[in-house]
N, C-alpha and C positions, 0 to 999 in steps of 0.2 A: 504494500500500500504506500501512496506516495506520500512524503511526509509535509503536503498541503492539504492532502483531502484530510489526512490524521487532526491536523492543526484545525480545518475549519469543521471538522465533526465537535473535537472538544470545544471551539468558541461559540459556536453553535446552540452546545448543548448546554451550557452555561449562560448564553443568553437565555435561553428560553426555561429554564428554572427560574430564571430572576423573574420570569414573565413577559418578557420581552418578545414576543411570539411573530409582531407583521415585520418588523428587522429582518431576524433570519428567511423569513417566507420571500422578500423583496429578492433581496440577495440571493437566494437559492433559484429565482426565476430568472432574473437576470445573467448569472453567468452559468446557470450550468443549461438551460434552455436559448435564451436569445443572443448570447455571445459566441456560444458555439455555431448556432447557426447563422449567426451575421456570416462569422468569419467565412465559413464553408461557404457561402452564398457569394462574397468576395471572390473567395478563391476560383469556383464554381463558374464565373462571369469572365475569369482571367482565363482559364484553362481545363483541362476536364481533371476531376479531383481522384488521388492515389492515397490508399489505404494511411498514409504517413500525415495526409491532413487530416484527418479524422481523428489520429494521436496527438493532433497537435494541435488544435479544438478543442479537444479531452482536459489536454493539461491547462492552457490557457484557462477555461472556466477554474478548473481545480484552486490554480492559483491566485484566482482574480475573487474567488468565494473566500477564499483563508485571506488574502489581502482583503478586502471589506469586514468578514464579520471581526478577524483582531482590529482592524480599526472604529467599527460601532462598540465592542467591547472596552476598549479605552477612552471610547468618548466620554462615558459614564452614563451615558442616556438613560440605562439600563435601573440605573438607583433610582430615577424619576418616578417608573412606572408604578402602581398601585396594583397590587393584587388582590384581587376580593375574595376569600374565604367564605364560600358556600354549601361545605357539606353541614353545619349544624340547622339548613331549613329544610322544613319536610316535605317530603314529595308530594308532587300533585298529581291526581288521578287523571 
């Protein structure tokens, strides 16, 4: 496992404990869906695309998810949020 995806699983996972849950979601759409495919689509319009842009789309997201979500994690935004604590109401039928 590359030691980007390892980095942005644990900041990741540490945002979204804190509560911080549309951060990671933004993040996780933008580079591991629309970055990869910008690029490929790029490449795709320059020339016909070989197994090696597809790795290389791969990492580019991998890396661009760990570069954002350590940089939302040291923003501190994360201390802002409010977590509401809902299990002590009763269920409705």
């Amino acid at each position: 496992m590359a030691p980007s995806f390892r980095l942005a699983l644990t900041y990741t996972g540490g945002l979204t404990g804190t509560g911080d849950t549309k951060a990671p979601l933004f993040i996780t759409i933008v580079s591991q869906v629309a970055l990869p495919l910008g690029v490929l689509t790029m490449l795709q319009l320059m020339r016909p695309l070989i197994p090696s842009d597809i790795w290389l789309a791969i990492l580019l997201g991998h890396m661009t998810r760990a570069t954002l979500t350590v940089w939302r994690f040291g923003s501190g935004a994360w201390r802002n949020i409010r977590v509401e604590d809902i299990s002590h109401r009763a269920a409705r039928p």
